[in-house]
C-alpha positions in Angstrom: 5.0 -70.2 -54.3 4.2 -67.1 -56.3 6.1 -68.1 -59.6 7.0 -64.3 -60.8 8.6 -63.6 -57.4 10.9 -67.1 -57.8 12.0 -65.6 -61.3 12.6 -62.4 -60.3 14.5 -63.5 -57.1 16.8 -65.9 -59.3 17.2 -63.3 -61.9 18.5 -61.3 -59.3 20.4 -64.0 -57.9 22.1 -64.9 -61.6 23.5 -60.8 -61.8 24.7 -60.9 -58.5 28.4 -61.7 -59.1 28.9 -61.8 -55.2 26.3 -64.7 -55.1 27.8 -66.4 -58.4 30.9 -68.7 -58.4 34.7 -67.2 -59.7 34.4 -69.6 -62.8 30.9 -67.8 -63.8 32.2 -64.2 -63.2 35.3 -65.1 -65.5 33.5 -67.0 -67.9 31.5 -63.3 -68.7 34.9 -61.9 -69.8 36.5 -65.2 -70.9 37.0 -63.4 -74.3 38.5 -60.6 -72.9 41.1 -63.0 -70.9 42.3 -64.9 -74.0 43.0 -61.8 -76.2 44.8 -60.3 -73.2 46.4 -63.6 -73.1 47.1 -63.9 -76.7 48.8 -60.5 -76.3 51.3 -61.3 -74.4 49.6 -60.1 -71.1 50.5 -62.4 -67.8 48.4 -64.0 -65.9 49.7 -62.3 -62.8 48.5 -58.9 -64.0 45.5 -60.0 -65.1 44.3 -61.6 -61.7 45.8 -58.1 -60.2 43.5 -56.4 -62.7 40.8 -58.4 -61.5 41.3 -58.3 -57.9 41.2 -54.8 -58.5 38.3 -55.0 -60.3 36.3 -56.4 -56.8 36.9 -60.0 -57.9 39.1 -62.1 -55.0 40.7 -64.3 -56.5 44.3 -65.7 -56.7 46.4 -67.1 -59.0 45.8 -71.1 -58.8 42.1 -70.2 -58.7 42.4 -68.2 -62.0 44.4 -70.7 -63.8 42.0 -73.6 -62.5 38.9 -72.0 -63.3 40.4 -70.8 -67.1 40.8 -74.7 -67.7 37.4 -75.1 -66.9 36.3 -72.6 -69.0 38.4 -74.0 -71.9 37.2 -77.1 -71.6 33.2 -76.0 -71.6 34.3 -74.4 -75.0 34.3 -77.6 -76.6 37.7 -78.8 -75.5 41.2 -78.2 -75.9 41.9 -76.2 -79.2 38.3 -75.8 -80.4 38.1 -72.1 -79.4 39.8 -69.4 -80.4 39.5 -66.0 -78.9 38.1 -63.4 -81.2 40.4 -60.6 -81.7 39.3 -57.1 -80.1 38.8 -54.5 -82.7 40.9 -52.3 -81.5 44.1 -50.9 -83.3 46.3 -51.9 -80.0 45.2 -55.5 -80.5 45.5 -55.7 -84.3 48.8 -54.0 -83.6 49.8 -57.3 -81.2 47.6 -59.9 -83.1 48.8 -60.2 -86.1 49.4 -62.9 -88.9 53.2 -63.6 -87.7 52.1 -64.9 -84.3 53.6 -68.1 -83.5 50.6 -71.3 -83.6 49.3 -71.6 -79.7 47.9 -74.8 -78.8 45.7 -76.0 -76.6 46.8 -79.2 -74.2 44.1 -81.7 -73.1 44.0 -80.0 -69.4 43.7 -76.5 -71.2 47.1 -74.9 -70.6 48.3 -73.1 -73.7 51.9 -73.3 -75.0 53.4 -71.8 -78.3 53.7 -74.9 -81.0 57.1 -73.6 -82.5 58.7 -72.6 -78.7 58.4 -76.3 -77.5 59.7 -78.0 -80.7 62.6 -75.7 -80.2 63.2 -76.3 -76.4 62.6 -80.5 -77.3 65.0 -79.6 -80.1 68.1 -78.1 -78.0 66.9 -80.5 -75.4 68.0 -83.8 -77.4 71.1 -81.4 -78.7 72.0 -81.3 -75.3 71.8 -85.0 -74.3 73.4 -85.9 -77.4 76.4 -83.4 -76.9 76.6 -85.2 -73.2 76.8 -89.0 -74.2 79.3 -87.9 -77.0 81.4 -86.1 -74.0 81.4 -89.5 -72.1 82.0 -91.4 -74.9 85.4 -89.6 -75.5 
């Protein structure tokens, strides 16, 4: 086996995005996902964006492979995306954004949103077994 062909050939094979899997394309603009994320951008126009882009992919794969890539990062919470240097992002991402979390399986939810809905939640129940008790 000639040795410089083999490396060349994988080489090749490693910038070949057709030839690499949906998890390894995204995970070369993982940062760029989580600040559009962070922004307020769904994830339905981002995997339109990227199905533009060349990359099939759908929506359940996009979501699947982004918990894969947040858990490589060193597990749920660990990473935070960078913010872009741009004005538009510093204009979005500022210090008054609400605390995002990371769960265990890599989903992200707003800390203060989900105390709120747990909050009217038990509000609720408690309004309903006052109602049956009158």
């Amino acid at each position: 086996m000639n040795v410089g062909h083999a490396a060349s050939r994988l080489r090749s094979l490693a910038s070949d995005n057709a030839k690499r899997s949906k998890t390894a394309v995204l995970g070369d603009v993982f940062g760029d996902i989580e600040n559009a994320i962070r922004a307020g951008v769904s994830q339905v126009v981002i995997v339109e964006e990227l199905r533009r882009l060349g990359l099939d992919i759908n929506l359940t794969t996009f979501r699947s492979a982004l918990r894969r890539l947040r858990a490589r990062r060193g597990g749920p919470g660990s990473w935070t995306a960078p913010l872009a240097s741009t004005d538009f992002a510093h204009s979005r991402l500022d210090d008054d954004m609400p605390p995002v979390r990371t769960t265990a399986s890599g989903a992200m939810y707003d800390e203060n949103a989900l105390r709120r809905l747990l909050l009217a939640s038990r509000a609720r129940s408690e309004g309903a077994a006052t109602a049956l008790a009158d």
